[in-house]
C-alpha positions in Angstrom: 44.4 -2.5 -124.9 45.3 -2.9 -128.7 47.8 -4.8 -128.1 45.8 -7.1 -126.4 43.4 -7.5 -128.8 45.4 -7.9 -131.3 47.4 -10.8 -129.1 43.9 -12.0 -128.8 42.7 -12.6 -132.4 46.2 -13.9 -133.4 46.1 -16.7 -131.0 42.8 -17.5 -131.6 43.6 -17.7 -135.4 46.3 -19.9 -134.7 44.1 -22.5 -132.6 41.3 -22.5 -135.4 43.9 -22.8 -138.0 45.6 -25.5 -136.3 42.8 -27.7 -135.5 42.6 -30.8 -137.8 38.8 -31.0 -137.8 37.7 -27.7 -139.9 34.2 -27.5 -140.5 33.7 -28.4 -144.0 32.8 -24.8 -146.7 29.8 -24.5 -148.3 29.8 -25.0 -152.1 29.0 -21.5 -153.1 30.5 -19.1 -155.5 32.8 -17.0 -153.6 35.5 -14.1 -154.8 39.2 -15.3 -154.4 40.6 -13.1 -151.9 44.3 -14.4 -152.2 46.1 -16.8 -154.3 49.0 -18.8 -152.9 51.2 -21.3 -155.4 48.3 -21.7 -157.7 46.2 -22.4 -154.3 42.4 -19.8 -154.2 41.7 -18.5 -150.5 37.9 -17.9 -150.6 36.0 -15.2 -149.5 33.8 -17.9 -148.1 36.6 -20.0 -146.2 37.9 -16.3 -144.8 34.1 -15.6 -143.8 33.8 -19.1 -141.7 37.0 -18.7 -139.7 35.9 -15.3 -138.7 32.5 -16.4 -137.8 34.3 -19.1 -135.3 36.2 -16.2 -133.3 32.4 -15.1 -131.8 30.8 -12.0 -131.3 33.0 -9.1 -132.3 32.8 -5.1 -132.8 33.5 -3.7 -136.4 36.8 -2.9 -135.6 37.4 -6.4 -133.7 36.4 -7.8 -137.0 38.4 -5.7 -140.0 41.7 -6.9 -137.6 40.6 -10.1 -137.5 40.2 -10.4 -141.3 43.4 -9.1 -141.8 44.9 -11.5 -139.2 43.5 -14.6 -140.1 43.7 -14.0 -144.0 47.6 -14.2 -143.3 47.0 -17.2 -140.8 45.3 -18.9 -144.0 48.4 -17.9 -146.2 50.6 -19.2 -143.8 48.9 -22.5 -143.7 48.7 -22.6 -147.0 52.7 -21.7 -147.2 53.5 -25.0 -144.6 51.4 -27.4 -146.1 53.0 -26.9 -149.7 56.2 -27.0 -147.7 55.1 -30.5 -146.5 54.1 -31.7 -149.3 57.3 -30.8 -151.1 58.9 -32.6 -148.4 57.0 -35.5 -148.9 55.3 -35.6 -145.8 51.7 -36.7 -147.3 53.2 -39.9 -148.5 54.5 -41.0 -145.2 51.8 -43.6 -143.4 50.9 -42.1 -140.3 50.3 -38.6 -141.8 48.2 -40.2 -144.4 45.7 -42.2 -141.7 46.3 -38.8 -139.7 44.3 -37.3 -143.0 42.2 -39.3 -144.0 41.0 -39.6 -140.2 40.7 -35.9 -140.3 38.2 -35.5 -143.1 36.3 -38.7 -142.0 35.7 -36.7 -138.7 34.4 -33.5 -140.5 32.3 -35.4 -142.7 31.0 -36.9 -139.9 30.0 -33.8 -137.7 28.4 -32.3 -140.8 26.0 -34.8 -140.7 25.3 -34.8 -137.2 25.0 -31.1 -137.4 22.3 -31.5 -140.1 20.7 -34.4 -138.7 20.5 -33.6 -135.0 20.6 -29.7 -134.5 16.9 -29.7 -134.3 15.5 -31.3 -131.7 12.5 -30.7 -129.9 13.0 -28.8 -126.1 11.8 -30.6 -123.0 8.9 -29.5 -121.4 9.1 -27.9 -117.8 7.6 -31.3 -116.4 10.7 -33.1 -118.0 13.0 -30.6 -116.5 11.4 -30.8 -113.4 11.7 -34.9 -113.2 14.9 -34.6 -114.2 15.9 -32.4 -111.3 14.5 -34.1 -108.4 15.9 -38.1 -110.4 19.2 -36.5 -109.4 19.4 -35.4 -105.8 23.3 -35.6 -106.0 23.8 -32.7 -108.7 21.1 -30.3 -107.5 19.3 -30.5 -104.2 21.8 -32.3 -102.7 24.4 -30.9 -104.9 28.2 -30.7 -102.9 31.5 -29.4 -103.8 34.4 -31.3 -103.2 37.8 -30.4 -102.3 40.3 -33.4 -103.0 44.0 -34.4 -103.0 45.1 -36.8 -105.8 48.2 -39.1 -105.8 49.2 -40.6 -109.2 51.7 -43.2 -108.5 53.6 -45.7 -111.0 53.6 -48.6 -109.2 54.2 -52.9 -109.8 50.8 -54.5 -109.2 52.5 -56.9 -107.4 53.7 -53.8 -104.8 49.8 -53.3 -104.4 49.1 -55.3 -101.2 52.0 -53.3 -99.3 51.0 -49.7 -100.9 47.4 -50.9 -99.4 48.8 -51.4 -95.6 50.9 -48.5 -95.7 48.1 -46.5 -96.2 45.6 -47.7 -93.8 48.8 -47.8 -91.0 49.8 -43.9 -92.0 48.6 -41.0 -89.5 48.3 -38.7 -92.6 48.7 -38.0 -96.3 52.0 -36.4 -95.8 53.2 -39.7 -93.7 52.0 -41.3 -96.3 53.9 -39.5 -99.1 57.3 -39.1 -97.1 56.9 -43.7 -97.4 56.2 -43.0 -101.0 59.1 -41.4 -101.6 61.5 -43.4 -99.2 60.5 -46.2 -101.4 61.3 -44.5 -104.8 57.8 -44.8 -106.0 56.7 -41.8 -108.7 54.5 -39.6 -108.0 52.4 -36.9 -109.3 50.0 -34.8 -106.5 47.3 -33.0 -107.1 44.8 -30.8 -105.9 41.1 -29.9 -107.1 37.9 -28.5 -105.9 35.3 -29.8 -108.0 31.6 -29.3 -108.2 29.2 -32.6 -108.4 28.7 -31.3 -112.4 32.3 -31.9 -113.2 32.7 -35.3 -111.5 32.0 -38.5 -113.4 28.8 -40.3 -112.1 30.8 -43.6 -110.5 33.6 -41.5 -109.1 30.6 -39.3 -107.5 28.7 -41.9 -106.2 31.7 -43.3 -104.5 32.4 -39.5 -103.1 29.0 -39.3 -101.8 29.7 -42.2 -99.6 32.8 -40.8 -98.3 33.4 -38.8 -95.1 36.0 -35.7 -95.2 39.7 -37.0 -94.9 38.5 -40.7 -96.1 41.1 -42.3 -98.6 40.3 -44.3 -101.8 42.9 -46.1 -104.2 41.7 -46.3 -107.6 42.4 -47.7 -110.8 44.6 -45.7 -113.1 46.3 -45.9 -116.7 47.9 -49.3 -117.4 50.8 -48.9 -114.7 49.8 -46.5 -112.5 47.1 -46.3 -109.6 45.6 -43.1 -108.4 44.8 -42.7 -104.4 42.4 -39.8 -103.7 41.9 -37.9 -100.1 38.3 -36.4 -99.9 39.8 -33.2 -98.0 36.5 -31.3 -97.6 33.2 -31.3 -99.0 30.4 -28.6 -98.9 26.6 -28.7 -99.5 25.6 -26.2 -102.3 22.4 -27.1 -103.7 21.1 -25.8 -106.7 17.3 -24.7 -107.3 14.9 -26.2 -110.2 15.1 -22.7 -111.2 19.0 -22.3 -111.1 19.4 -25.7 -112.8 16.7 -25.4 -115.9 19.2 -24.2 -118.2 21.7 -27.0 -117.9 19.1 -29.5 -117.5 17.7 -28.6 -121.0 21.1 -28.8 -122.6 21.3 -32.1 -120.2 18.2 -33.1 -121.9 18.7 -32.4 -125.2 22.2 -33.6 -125.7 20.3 -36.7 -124.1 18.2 -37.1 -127.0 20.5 -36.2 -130.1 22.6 -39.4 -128.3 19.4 -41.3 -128.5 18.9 -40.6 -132.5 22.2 -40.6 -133.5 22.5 -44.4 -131.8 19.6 -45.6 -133.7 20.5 -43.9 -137.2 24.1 -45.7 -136.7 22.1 -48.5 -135.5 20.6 -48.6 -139.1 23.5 -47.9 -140.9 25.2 -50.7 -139.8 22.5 -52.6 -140.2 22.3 -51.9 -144.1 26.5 -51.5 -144.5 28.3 -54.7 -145.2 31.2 -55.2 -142.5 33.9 -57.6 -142.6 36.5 -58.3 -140.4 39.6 -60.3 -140.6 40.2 -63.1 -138.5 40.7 -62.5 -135.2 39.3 -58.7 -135.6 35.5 -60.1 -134.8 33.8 -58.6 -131.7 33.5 -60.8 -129.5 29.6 -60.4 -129.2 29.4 -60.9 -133.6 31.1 -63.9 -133.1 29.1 -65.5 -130.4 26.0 -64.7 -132.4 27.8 -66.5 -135.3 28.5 -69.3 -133.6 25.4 -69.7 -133.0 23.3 -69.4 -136.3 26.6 -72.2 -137.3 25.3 -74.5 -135.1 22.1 -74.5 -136.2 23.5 -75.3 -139.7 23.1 -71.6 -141.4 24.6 -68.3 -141.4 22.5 -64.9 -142.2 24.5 -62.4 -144.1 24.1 -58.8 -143.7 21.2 -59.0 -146.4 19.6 -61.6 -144.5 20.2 -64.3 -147.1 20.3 -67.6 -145.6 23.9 -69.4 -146.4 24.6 -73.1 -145.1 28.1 -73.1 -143.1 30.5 -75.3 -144.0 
């Protein structure tokens, strides 16, 4: 059992340490707990990575301390390494970086700006529930096969009538494979929760053993086989708690559109030529024709 645990907290040190979006430390005094090449491990840093592990016993969390202050040494030890090798000054790394503390910058102030918002009333979770039939009272489970296949577009119309001609999915395969086209198979049983909102719609309309061909990653196409599907409907009083989070995650969307919204509004973007959404350049086609252009500080400019 200690053994286990001890596998535990050592893999989950590994995954917070590796992670390229660390939540950024406060900016508090905090005792040096180890030095490395000139380079202070704070108390504080220490204190956050064990807070990310969860809930954990007094013993749980003296081994974790232990564990993850020598994970934090040993990231400390590779990225001196890799900066003795020069690897910051290569490009990609560099974007990779900067990208990197852009992004934790950038939850931080969603975190401060959006933890707290307000929790839908009963009647909201209520209207919720009965606006979507298709994930609670009419909620199914579906069981279905998935081909990934790497295939020429122009082979499309003959993958098409070999699969409306084929007595079953194994048939169907057994031509795949005659014909040397790749493929990847698949097999999932999914709840309506875990199913993107087109992909369901389009398995609600299906009968068991129906066949769809879909639209996959630039040179592939995916066929799916609805196998089986099973009604298992969900009560308002089952469903409340992931409607609130529904709900709420709903709303944070909602302000954090319309505080970008405003940010962009009082930022000054530029693009280089042939970098303009297409939209931006519509709308500055038009103030041109009208013989002005607004910059982003709404001064009027004449085009020329």
């Amino acid at each position: 059992m200690k053994s286990c645990r001890a596998a535990f907290i050592a893999l989950s040190a590994f995954a917070l340490l590796s992670t390229g979006c660390e939540k950024p430390i406060p900016a508090v005094k905090s005792e040096t707990v180890a030095t490395v090449a000139g380079d202070k491990i704070s108390e504080t840093e220490l204190n956050l990575a064990i807070s990310r592990l969860g809930a954990l016993n007094g013993m749980q969390a003296a081994e974790a301390k232990s564990r993850l202050l020598q994970a934090l040494i040993d990231q400390r030890l590779v990225a001196h390494a890799a900066k003795n090798a020069g690897l910051d000054k290569i490009a990609a790394v560099n974007i990779a970086m900067a990208q990197a503390s852009r992004q934790v910058l950038a939850e931080a102030y969603v975190e401060r700006n959006f933890k707290n918002v307000a929790k839908p009333s009963e009647t909201e979770i209520a209207e919720y529930y009965s606006q979507h039939p298709e994930l609670f009272s009419q909620r199914r489970v579906f069981k279905i096969q998935e081909l990934e296949l790497k295939l020429d577009p122009s082979r499309m119309t003959e993958l098409e009538a070999r699969l409306q001609s084929s007595h079953s999915m194994g048939d169907f395969v057994n031509w795949i494979k005659e014909h040397g086209i790749e493929v990847k198979t698949a097999m999932a049983v999914k709840p309506a929760e875990q199913i993107p909102a087109p992909l369901l719609a389009r398995l609600n309309q299906m009968k068991d053993g129906q066949v769809t061909i879909l639209p996959g990653r630039p040179g592939y196409v995916l066929v799916q086989q609805l196998q089986e599907s099973q009604l298992q409907p969900a009560s308002l009083e089952q469903a409340s708690t992931p409607i609130e989070q529904a709900l709420l995650a709903e709303k944070r969307k909602e302000l954090m559109e319309a505080d970008l919204e405003k940010l962009r509004k009082a930022a000054k973007i530029e693009y280089t030529t042939g970098y303009v959404p297409a939209a931006e350049a519509n709308a500055d086609g038009d103030k041109a024709a009208d013989g002005k252009v607004v910059s982003d500080k709404g001064e009027e400019k004449v085009a020329r």
